[in-house]
C-alpha positions as CSV (number, residue, x, y, z in Angstrom):
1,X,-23.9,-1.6,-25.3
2,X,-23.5,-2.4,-21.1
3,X,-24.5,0.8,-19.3
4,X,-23.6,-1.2,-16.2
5,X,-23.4,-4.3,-14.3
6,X,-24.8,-4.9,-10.9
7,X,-24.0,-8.1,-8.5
8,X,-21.1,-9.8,-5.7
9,X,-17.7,-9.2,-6.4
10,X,-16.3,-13.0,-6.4
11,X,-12.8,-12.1,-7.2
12,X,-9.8,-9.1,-7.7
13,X,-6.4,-9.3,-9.2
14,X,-4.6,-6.1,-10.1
15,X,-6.5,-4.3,-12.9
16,X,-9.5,-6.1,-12.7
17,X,-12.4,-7.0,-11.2
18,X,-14.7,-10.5,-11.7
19,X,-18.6,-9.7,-11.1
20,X,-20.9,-12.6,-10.2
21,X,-24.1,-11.2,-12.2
22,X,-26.5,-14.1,-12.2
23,X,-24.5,-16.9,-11.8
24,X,-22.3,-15.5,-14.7
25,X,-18.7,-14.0,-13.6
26,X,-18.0,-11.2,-15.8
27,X,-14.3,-10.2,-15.6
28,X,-13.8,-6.2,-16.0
29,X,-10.6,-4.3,-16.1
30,X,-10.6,-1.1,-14.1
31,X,-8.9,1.8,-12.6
32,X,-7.0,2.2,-9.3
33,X,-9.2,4.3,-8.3
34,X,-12.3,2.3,-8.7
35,X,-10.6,-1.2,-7.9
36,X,-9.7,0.4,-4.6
37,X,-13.7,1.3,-4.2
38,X,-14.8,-2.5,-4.9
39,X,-15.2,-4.4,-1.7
40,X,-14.1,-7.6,-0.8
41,X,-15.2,-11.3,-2.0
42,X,-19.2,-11.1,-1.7
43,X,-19.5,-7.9,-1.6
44,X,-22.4,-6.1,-3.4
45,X,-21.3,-4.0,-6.4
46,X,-22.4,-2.0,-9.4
47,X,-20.1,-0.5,-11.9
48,X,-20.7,1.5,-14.6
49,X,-19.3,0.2,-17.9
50,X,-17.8,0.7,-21.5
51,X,-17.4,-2.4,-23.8
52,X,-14.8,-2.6,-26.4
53,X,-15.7,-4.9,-29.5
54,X,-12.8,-5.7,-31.6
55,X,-12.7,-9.1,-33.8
56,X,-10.9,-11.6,-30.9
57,X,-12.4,-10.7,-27.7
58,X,-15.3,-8.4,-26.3
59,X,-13.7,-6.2,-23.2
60,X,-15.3,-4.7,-20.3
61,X,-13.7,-1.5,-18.5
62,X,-15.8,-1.0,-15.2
63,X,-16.0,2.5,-13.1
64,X,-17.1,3.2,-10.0
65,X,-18.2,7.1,-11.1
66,X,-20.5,8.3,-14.4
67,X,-17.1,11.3,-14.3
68,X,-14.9,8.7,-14.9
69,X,-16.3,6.9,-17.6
70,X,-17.1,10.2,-19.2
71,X,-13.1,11.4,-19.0
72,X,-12.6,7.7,-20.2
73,X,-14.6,7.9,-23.2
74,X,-13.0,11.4,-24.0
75,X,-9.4,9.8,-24.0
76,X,-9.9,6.9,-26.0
77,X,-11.5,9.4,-29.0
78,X,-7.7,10.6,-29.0
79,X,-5.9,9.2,-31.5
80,X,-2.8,6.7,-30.1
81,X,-5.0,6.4,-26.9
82,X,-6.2,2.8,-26.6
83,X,-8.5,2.0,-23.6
84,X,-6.2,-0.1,-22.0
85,X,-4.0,3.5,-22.4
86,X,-6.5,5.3,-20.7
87,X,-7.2,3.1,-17.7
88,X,-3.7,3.4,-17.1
89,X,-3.7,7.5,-17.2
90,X,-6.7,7.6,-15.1
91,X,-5.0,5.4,-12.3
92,X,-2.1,7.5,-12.4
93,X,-4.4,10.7,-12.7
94,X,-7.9,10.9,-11.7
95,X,-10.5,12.8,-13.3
96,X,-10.2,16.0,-11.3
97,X,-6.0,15.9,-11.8
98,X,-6.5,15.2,-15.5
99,X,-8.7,18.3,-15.9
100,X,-6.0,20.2,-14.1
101,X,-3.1,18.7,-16.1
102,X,-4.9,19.4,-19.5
103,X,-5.5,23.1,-18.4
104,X,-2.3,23.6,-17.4
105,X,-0.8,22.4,-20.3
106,X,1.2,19.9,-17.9
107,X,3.1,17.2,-20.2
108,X,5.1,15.6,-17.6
109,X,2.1,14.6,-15.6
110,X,1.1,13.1,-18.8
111,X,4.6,11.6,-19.4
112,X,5.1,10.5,-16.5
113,X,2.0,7.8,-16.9
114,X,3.7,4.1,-18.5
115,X,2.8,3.6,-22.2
116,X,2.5,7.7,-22.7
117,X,4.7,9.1,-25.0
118,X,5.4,12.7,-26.1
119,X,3.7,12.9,-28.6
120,X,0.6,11.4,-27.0
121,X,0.9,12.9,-24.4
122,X,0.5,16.4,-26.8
123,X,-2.5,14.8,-28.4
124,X,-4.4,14.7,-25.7
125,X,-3.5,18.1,-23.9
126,X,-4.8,19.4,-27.8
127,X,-7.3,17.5,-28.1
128,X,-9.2,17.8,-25.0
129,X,-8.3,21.5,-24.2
130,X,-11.8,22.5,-24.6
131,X,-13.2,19.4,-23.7
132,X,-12.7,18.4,-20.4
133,X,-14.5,21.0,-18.6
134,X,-13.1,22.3,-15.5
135,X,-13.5,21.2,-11.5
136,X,-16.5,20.7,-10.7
137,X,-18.9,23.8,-9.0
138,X,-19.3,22.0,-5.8
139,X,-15.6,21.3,-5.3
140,X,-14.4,24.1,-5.6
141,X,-17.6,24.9,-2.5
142,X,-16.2,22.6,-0.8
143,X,-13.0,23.6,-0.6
144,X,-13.7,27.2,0.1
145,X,-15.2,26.2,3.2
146,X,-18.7,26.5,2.0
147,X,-21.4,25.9,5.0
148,X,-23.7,24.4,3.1
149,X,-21.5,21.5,1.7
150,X,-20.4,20.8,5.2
151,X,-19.7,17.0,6.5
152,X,-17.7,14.1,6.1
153,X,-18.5,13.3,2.5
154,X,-18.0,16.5,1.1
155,X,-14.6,16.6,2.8
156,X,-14.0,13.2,0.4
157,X,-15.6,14.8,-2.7
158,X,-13.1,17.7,-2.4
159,X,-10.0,15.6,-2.4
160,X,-11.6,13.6,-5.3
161,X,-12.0,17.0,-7.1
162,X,-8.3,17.3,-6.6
163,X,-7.0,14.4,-8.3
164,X,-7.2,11.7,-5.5
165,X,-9.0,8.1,-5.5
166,X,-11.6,7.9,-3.5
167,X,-11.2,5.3,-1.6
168,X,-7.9,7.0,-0.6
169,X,-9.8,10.3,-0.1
170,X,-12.2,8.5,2.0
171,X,-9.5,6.6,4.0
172,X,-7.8,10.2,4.9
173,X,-10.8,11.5,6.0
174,X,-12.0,9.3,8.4
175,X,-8.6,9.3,9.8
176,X,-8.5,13.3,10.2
177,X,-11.9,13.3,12.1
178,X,-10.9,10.2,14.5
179,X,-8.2,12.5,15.4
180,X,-10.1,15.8,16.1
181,X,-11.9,16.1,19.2
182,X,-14.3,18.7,17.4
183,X,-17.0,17.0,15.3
184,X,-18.3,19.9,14.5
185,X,-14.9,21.3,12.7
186,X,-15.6,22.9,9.1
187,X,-15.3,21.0,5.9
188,X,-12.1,23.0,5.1
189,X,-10.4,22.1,8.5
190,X,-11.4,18.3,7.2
191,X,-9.8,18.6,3.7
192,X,-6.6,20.6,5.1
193,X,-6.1,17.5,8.3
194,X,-6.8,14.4,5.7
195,X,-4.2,16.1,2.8
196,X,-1.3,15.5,5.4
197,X,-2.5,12.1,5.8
198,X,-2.1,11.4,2.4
């Protein structure tokens, strides 16, 4: 098994990634989320990783976060849910939003994601009902305003807790602080300026 790969990204298409590790390009297929993380040609990199073995081809899926290989790995122990399946659902919904979906018993968000049927879609709000866990601790800190998770990059983990990529997340928030003259405003301020951004 690759835990992960480390090196330069040397190229990216839509849905993948190619890693220079060593003088070897190793060509991984990844989120939306993640892809929108990975630099630029030459850019330094490390993605975590989960290879599929099956009898014609060995596959790398590459993520930028250990939470989204871990909702990854959870999705393709559903039955119907191929990896390929589940890069696609965590594009559409990130970690935090698939939490929420499951919870909530939300089908259509499930639906809504291409190659998710019905009745897929109901495997996987049974199956990983009690599996998922919920939002993480310090989101939910974050979000309340919490002193102590104050700054910039808190702002961004909170709208990653709430279903958004991060590099999207991150994007947002630099925009809401360029705009406020107070540098000093609270975390919640942050989150509530870079959500109408989005």
């Amino acid at each position: 098994m690759i835990h992960h790969v480390r090196g330069t990204v040397s190229e990216k298409h839509v849905g993948r990634v190619v890693i220079d590790v060593g003088g070897v390009g190793l060509e991984i297929l990844v989120t939306d989320g993640t892809w929108n993380e990975v630099g630029t040609a030459g850019d330094p990199v490390r993605l975590l990783t989960h290879m599929k073995v099956a009898e014609d081809a060995w596959t790398l899926y590459g993520f930028a976060h250990a939470d989204e290989r871990t909702v990854f790995r959870l999705l393709i122990g559903v039955q119907g849910v191929s990896p390929r399946v589940a890069v696609a659902i965590l594009s559409v919904l990130a970690p935090g939003a698939l939490r929420r979906a499951v919870q909530e018993g939300d089908l259509d968000s499930l639906t809504a994601v291409t190659g998710v049927g019905k009745k897929i879609a109901q495997r996987i709000l049974v199956d990983l009902r009690d599996r998922v866990g919920t939002m993480p601790a310090g989101a939910a800190r974050v979000v309340s305003g919490d002193p102590e998770a104050a700054g910039p990059d808190a702002a961004v983990d909170a709208l990653v807790a709430l279903g958004y990529p991060r590099g999207q997340a991150r994007e947002a928030v630099h925009a809401a602080r360029d705009a406020d003259s107070d540098a000093e405003s609270p975390v919640e301020t942050i989150v509530r300026d870079a959500l109408r951004r989005i």
